[in-house]
NUKOLDREN-323265 format. One record per residue: residue in three letters; x, y, z of N, C-alpha, C in turn. Coordinates in steps of 0.05 Angstrom, whole numbers, padded with zeros to 5 digits, always signed. Layout:
<kenus>
AlaXYZXYZXYZ ...
</kenus>
This chain:
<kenus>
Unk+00017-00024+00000+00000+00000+00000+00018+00025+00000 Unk+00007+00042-00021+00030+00068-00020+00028+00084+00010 Unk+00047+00097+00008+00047+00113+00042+00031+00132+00047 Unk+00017+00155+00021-00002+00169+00032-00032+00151+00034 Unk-00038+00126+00012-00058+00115+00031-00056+00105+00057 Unk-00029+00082+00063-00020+00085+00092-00028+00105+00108 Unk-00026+00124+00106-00031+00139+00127-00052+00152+00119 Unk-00066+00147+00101-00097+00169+00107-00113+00142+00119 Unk-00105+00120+00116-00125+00097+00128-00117+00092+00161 Unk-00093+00109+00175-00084+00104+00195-00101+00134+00207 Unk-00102+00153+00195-00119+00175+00200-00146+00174+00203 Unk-00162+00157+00189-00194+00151+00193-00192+00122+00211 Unk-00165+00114+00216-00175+00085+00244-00176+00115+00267 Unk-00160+00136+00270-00152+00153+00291-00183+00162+00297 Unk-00196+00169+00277-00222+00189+00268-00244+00166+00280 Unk-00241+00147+00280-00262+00122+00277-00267+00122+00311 Unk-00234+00121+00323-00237+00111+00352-00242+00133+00364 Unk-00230+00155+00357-00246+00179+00369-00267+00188+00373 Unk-00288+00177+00353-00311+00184+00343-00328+00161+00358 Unk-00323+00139+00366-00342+00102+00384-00328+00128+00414 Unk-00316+00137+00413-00296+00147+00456-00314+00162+00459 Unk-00323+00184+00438-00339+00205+00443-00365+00200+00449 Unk-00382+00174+00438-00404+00164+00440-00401+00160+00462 Unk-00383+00137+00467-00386+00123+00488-00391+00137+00514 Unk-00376+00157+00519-00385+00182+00542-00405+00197+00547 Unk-00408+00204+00512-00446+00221+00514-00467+00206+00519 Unk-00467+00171+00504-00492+00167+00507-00485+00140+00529 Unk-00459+00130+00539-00457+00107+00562-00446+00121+00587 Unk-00451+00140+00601-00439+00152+00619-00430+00135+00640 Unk-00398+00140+00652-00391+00127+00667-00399+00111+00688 Unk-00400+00097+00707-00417+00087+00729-00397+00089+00749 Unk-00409+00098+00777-00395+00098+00803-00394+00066+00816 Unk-00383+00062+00834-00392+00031+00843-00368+00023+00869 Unk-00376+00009+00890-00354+00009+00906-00333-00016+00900 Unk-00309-00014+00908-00295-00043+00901-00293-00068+00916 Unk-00291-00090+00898-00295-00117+00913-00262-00114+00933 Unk-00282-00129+00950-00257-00143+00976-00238-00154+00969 Unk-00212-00151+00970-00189-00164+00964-00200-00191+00984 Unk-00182-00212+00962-00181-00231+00970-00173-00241+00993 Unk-00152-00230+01003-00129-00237+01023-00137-00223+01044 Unk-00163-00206+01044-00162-00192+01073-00156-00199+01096 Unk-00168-00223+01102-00166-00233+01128-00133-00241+01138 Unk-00130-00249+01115-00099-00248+01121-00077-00232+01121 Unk-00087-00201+01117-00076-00180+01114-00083-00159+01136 Unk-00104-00159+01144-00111-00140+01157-00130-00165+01186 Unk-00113-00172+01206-00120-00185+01226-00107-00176+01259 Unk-00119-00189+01278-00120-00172+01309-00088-00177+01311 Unk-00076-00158+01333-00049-00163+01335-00038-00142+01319 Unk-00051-00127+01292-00037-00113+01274-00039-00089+01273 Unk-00027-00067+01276-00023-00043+01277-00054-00023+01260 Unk-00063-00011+01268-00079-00011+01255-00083+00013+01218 Unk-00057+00031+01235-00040+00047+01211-00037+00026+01186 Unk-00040-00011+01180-00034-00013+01160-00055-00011+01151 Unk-00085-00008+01164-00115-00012+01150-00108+00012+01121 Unk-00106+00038+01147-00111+00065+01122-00092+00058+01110 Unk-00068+00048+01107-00055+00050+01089-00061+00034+01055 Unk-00074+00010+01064-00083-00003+01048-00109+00001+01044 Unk-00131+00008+01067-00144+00000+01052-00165+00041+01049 Unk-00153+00053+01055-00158+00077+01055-00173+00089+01075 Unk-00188+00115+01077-00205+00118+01098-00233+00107+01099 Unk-00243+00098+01125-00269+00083+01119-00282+00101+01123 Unk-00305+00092+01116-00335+00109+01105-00350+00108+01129 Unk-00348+00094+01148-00361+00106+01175-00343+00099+01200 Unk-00333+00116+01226-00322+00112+01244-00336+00124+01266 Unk-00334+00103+01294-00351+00111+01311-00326+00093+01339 Unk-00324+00124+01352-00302+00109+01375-00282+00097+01363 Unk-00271+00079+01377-00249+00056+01358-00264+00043+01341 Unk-00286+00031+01329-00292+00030+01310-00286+00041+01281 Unk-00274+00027+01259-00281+00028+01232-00304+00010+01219 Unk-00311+00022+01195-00328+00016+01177-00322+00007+01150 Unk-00322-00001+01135-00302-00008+01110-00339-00027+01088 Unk-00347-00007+01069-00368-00020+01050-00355-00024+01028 Unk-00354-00056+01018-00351-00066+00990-00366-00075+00972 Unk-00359-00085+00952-00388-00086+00928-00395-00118+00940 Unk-00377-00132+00953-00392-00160+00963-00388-00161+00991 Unk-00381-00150+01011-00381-00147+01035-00375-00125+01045 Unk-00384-00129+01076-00384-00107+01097-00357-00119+01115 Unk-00338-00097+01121-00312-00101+01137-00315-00088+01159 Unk-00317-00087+01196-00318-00078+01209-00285-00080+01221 Unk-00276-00057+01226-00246-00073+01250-00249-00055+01282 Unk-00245-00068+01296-00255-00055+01324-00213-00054+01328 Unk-00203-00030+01350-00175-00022+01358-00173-00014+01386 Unk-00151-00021+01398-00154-00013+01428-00132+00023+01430 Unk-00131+00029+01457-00126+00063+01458-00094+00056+01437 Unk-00075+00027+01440-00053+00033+01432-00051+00027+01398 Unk-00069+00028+01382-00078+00034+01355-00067-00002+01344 Unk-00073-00016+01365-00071-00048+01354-00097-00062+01350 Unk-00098-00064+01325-00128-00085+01320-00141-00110+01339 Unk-00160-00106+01353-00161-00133+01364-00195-00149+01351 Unk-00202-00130+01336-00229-00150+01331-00226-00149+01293 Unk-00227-00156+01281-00238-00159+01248-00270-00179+01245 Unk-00285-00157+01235-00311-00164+01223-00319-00174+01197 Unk-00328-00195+01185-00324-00190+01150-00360-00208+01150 Unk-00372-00193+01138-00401-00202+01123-00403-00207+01095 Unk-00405-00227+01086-00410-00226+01054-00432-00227+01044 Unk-00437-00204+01025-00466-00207+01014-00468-00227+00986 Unk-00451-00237+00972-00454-00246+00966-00441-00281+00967 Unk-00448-00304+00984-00435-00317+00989-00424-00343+00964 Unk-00421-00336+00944-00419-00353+00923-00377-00348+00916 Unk-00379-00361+00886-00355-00356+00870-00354-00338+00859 Unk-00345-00320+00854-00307-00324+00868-00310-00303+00893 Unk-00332-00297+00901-00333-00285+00930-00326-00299+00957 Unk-00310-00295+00952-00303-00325+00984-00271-00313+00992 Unk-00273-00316+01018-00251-00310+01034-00240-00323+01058 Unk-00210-00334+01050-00202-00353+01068-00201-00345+01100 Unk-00206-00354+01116-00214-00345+01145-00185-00352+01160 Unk-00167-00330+01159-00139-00341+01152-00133-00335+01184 Unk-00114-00363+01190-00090-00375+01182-00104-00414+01180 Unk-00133-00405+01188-00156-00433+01179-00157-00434+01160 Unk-00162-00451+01149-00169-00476+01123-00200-00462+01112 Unk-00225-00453+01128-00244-00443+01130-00246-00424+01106 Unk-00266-00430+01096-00267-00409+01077-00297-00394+01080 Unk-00303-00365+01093-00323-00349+01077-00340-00348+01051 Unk-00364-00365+01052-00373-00367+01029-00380-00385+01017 Unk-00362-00406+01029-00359-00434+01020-00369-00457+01038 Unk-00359-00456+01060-00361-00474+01084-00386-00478+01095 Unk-00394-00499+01111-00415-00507+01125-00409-00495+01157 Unk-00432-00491+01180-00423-00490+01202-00413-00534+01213 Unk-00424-00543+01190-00418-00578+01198-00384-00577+01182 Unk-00372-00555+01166-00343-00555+01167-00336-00547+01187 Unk-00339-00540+01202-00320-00520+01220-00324-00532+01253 Unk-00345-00540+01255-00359-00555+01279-00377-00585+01273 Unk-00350-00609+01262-00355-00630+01253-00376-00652+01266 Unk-00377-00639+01295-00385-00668+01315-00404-00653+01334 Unk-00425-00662+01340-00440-00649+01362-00465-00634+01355 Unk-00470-00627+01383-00499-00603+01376-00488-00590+01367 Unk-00496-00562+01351-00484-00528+01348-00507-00517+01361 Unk-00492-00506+01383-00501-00481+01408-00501-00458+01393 Unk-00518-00436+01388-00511-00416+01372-00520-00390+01395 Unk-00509-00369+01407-00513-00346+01413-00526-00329+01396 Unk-00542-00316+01406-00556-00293+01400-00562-00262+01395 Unk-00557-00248+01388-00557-00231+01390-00575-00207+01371 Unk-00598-00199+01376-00621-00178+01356-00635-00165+01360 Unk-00650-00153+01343-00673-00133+01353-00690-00136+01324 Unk-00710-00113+01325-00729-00117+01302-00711-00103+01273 Unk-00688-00101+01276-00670-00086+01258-00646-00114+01248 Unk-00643-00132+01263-00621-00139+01254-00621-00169+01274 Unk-00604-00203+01263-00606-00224+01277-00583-00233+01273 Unk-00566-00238+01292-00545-00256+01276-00545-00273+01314 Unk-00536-00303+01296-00534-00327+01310-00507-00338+01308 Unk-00488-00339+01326-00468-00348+01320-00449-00371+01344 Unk-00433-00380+01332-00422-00396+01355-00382-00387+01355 Unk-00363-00390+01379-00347-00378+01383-00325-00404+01385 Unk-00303-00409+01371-00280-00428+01375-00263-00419+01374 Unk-00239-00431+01397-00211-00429+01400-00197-00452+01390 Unk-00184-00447+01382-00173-00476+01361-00137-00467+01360 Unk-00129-00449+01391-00108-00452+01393-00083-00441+01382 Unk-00058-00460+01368-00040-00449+01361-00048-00448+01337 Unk-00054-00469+01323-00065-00469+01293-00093-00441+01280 Unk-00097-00427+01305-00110-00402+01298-00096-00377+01305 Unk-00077-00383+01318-00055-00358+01326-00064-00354+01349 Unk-00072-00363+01367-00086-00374+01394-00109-00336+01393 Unk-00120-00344+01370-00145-00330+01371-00170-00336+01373 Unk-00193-00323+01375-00224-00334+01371-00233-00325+01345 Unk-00244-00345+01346-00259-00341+01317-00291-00352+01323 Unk-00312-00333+01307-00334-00326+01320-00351-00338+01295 Unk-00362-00357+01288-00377-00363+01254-00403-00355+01264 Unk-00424-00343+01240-00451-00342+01245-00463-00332+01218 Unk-00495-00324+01230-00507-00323+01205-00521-00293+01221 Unk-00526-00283+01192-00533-00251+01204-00551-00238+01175 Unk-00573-00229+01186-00591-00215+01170-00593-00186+01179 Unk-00597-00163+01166-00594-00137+01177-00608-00118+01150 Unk-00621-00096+01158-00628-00072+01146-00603-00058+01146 Unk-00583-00072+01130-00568-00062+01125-00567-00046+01096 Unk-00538-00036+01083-00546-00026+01050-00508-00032+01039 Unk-00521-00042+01025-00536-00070+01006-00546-00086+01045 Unk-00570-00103+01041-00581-00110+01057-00569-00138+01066 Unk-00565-00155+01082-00551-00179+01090-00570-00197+01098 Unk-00564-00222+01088-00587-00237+01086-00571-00267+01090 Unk-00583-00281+01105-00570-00307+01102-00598-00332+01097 Unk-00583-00355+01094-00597-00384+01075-00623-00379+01090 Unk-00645-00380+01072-00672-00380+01078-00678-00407+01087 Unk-00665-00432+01098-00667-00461+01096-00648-00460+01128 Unk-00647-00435+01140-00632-00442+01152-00652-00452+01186 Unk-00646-00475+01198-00676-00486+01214-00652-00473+01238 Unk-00668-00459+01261-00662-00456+01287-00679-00473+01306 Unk-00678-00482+01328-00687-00491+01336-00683-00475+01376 Unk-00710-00472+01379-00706-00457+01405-00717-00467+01426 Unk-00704-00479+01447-00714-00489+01467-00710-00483+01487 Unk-00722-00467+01512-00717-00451+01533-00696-00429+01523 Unk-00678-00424+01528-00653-00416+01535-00629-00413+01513 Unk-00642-00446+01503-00618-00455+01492-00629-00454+01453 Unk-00609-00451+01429-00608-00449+01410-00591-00465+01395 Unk-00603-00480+01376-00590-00504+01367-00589-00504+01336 Unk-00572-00497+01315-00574-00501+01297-00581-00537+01278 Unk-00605-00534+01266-00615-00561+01264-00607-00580+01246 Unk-00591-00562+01226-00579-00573+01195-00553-00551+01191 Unk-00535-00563+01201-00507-00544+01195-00499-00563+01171 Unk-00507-00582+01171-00491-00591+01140-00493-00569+01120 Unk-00525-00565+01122-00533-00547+01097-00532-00511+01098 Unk-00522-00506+01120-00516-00472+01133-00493-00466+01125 Unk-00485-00455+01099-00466-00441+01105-00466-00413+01118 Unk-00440-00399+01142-00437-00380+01154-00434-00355+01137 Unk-00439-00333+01146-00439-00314+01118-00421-00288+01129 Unk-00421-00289+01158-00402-00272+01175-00390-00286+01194 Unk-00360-00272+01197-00343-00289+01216-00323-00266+01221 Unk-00322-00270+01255-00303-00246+01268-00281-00261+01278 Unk-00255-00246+01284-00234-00256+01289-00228-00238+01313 Unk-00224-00240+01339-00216-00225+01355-00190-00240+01378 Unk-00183-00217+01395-00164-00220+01411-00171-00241+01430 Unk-00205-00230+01452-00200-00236+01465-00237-00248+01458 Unk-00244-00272+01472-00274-00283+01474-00298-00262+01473 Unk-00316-00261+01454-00336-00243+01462-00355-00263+01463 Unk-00374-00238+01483-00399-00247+01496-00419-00253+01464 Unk-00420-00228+01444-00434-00239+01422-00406-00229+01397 Unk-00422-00245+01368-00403-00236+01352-00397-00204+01348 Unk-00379-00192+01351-00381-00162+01351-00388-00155+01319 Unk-00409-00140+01310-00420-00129+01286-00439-00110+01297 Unk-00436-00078+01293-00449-00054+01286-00462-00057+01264 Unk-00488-00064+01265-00505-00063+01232-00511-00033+01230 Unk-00507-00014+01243-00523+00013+01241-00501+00029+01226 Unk-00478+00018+01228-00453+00035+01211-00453+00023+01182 Unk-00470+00020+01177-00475+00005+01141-00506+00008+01134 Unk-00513+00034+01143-00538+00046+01144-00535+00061+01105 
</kenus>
């Protein structure tokens, strides 16, 4: 091909793409949207850890109350609770969407967010589940220490529904069973957990603020 068609055909590809960019802006206008959860959070941002590396990575959160942060993603809610000497001792993680490839390893456990049964994680026995709700918000959860192999932390699994935004919802199949006092999950084979906290020290319930994801 001679060189001034060469280049008048390299001039109307220039004219062509300019002309689909310009569309594309007037009549597809950009979209806002928040970003998915890194994969690795749990294993990046856990109790014990300074809490200067959150903002560093993960920027400023979108609601703070006391030592409380807030952290909203396009598939989960991140809470991290800090004591006066700016060391993390609680991590919160809710997934709204509990499928593939939304899943997060419940690190330095095998456990995976998203994936797992409460009959993975609590193979043998009744499941005792704690309580904690109001007409705003339910989550049921149960609390294990599993020692060196957890970094001699607690880890808190449960299921949690909330008027939250995006709203949190867990397995509609999921059977409670309530007898006096006591709370018994009836089919953990089939429950997967959809929130799980990692903290320093035993809590009374799983720690989650649903009103900071208003």
């Amino acid at each position: 091909m001679p060189l001034e068609l060469l280049g008048a055909a390299k001039g109307l590809g220039g004219f062509a793409k300019s002309a689909v960019g310009y569309a594309r802006k007037r009549f597809f206008p950009p979209k806002v949207g928040y970003q998915l959860t890194p994969s690795n959070l749990l294993e990046v941002i856990r109790p014990f850890s300074n809490y200067g590396k959150v903002a560093e990575l993960l920027g400023e959160p979108h609601h703070v109350w006391k030592a409380q942060a807030s952290y909203r993603f396009a598939d989960s809610l991140l809470q991290i609770e800090r004591d006066d000497d700016n060391v993390i001792t609680a991590v919160t993680l809710a997934t709204l969407k509990p499928r593939w490839p939304h899943r997060f390893r419940v690190h330095p456990l095998q456990f995976v967010l998203g994936r797992d049964t409460f009959r993975d994680v609590f193979p043998e026995g009744e499941i005792l589940l704690s309580h904690n709700g109001s007409s705003k918000f339910n989550i049921y959860s149960k609390t294990e220490y599993f020692g060196f192999p957890g970094s001699y932390l607690h880890f808190s699994f449960g299921i949690v529904e909330a008027v939250t935004w995006p709203p949190l919802r867990w397995q509609g199949d999921a059977e409670i069973v309530n007898i006096n006092e006591a709370r018994t999950l009836a089919n953990p084979e089939r429950v997967k957990f959809n929130i799980v906290s990692v903290t320093i020290d035993e809590p009374e319930f799983l720690p989650f603020t649903w009103s900071s994801f208003q």
